[in-house]
N, C-alpha and C positions, 0 to 999 in steps of 0.2 A: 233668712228672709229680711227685704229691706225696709226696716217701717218707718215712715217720716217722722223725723224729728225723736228718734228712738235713741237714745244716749247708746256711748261704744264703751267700753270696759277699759279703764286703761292700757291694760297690756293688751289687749287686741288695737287699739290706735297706735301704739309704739310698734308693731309687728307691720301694717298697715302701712305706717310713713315710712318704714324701713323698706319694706318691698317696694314701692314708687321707686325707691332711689335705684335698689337693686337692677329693676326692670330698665329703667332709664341708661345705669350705665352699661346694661348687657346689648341695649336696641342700638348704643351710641359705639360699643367695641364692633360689633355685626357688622353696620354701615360704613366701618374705616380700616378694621382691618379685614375684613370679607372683600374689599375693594369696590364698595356699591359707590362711593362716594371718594372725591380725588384728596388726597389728605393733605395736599397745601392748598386746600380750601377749609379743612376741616381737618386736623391732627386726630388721632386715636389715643385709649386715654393713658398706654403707656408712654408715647412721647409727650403729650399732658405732663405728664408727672416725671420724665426725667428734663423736660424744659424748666418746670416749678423748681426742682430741687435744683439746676444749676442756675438761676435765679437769684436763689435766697443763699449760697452759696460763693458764688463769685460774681453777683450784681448785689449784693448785700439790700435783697428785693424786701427785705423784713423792715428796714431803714425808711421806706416809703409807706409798708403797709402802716408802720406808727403814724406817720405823716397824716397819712388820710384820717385814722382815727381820732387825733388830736383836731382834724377841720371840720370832721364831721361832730363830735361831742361839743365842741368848742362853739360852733355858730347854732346848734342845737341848744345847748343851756343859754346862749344868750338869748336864741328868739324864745326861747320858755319863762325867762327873768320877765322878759316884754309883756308877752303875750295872756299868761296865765292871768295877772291883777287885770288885764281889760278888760279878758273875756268872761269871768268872774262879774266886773261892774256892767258891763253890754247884759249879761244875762237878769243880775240881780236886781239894777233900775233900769226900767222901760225910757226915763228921757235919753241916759246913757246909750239905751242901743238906737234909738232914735235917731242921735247924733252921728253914731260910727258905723254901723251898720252898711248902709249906701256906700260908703267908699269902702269898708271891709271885704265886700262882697263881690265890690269892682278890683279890686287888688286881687283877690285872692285866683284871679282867672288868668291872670298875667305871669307866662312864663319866668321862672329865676333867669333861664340861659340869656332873655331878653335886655336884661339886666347888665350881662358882662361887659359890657363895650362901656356903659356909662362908667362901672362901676371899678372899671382900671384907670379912668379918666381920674374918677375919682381918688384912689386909692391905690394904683400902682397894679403890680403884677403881683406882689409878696401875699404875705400869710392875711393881712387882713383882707381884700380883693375876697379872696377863697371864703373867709367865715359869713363875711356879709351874704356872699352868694344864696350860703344856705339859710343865714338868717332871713332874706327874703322870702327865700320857696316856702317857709316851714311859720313862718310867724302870724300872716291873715291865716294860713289853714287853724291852726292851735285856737288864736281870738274867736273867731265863730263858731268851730265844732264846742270852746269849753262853753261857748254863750248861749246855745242850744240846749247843751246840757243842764245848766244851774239854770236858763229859764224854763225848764219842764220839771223845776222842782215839784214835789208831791205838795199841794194846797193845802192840807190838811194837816200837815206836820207845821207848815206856815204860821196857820190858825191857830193850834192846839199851843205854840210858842206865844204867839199874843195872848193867849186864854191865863197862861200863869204869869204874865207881868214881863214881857221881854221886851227891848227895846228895838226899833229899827236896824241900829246895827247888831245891837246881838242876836237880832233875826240869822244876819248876815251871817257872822262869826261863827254861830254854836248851833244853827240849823244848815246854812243853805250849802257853807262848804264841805263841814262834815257828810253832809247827805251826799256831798257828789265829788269828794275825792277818791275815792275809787274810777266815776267815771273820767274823769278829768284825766288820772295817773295813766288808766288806756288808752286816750287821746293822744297822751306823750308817747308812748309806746309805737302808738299806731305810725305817728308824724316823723319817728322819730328813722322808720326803714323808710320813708322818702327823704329824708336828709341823704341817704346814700346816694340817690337819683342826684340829687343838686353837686353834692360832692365831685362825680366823677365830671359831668362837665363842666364843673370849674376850672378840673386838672386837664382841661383836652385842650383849654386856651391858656395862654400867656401863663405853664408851669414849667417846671424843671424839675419835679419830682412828684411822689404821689403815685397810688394805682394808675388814676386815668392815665399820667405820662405813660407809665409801663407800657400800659394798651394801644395808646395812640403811636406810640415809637415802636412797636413789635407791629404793629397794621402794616407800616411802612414797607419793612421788611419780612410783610406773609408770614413771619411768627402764628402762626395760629394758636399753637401750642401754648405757648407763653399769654394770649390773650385769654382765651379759656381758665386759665390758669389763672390768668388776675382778675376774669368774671368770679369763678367758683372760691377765691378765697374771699372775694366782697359777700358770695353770698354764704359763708362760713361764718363771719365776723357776726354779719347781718343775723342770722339764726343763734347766735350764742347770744348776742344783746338783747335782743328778743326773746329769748329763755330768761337770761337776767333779771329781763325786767317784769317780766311773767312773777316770777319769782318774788322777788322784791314787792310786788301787789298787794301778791298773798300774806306775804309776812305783816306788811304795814293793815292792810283791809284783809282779815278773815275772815268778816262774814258775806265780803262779796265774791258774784258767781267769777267776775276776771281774774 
């Protein structure tokens, strides 16, 4: 029976996610090698997998996925350097968000992709072009979700800190982050599977390596195989980082539920 909001057991959620995938790749072999679907529109998943292994094999396709991972962690830590102390102050003093807010909130609706044409003007085609990309898409999201967060601090924990002699900042310091570094840490988390989003079309313009090239050069030539191949290992990386960082939460904040 399904009762809302009724917690799963862990080993029935790991049974659970495993079957989706199961299901997924059974519905996906049926459609292509059953002939429902024309497979130089869509590859089946054993030529998936012998396109992947001659990839990483004699396109030294490993070479690129580090690529990506160094543009995506890379412009990720810097727009979290930025972004965290603002959204921290936007949250903590109301004249702070006062000031930033309006245009935080106007930026943050504004495409990365929109970005690229200035941002080769600026900065060329090379590695930096790429990090900036992401540090755009990923830096107003982090500033306001963390400023939502530390401004919905608990009042009372506020209070009860002035009540035994705390100062303004030590408000700051030893209540308001501690209370909301865990939330914060899963903002990172969360921001951190749309850095892939920016990643990839950074790599679809003005790159010479990287997934997205893979995919945009394998488009070309109807590779399907090979594109699938470089969706499903983005979303590989993507799910191990995301465990990682799950991970990592828990160990730093035990007593929170993320």
């Amino acid at each position: 029976m399904l009762r809302p909001l009724h917690p799963v057991a862990p080993g029935t959620r790991t049974v659970l996610g495993i079957a989706f995938f199961v299901l997924f790749v059974a519905f996906w072999a049926w459609i292509t090698l059953g002939g429902h679907v024309n497979r130089i529109f869509l590859a089946d998943p054993l030529s998936m997998l012998r396109d992947g292994w001659r990839l990483l094999v004699e396109d030294r396709f490993w070479l690129d996925i580090l690529i990506t991972i160094w543009r995506v962690f890379g412009g990720f830590v810097l727009a979290s350097i930025v972004a965290v102390p603002i959204g921290i102050a936007m949250g903590a003093w109301k004249p702070v968000e006062a000031f930033l807010e309006p245009f935080v909130s106007f930026a943050r609706y504004l495409p990365a992709s929109a970005f690229i044409p200035l941002l080769i003007l600026w900065a060329g085609i090379g590695e930096l072009e790429k990090l900036l990309v992401i540090f755009v898409g990923s830096v107003f999201q982090i500033i306001l979700i963390v400023a939502v967060k530390v401004g919905s601090t608990r009042r009372d924990l506020v209070d009860a800190a002035y009540t035994l002699g705390a100062t303004d900042n030590g408000i700051v310091k030893r209540v308001i982050m501690p209370a909301n570094a865990p939330e914060i840490a899963e903002t990172l988390r969360l921001v951190l599977g749309w850095a892939w989003t920016y990643v990839i079309v950074a790599e679809l313009i003005g790159s010479s390596s990287g997934i997205g090239y893979m995919i945009i050069n394998s488009q070309s030539r109807l590779a399907t195989g090979q594109i699938i191949f470089g969706i499903i290992v983005i979303g590989l990386i993507g799910l191990l980082s995301d465990f990682a960082f799950k991970a990592l939460n828990r160990w730093l904040y035990p007593w929170s539920v993320a």
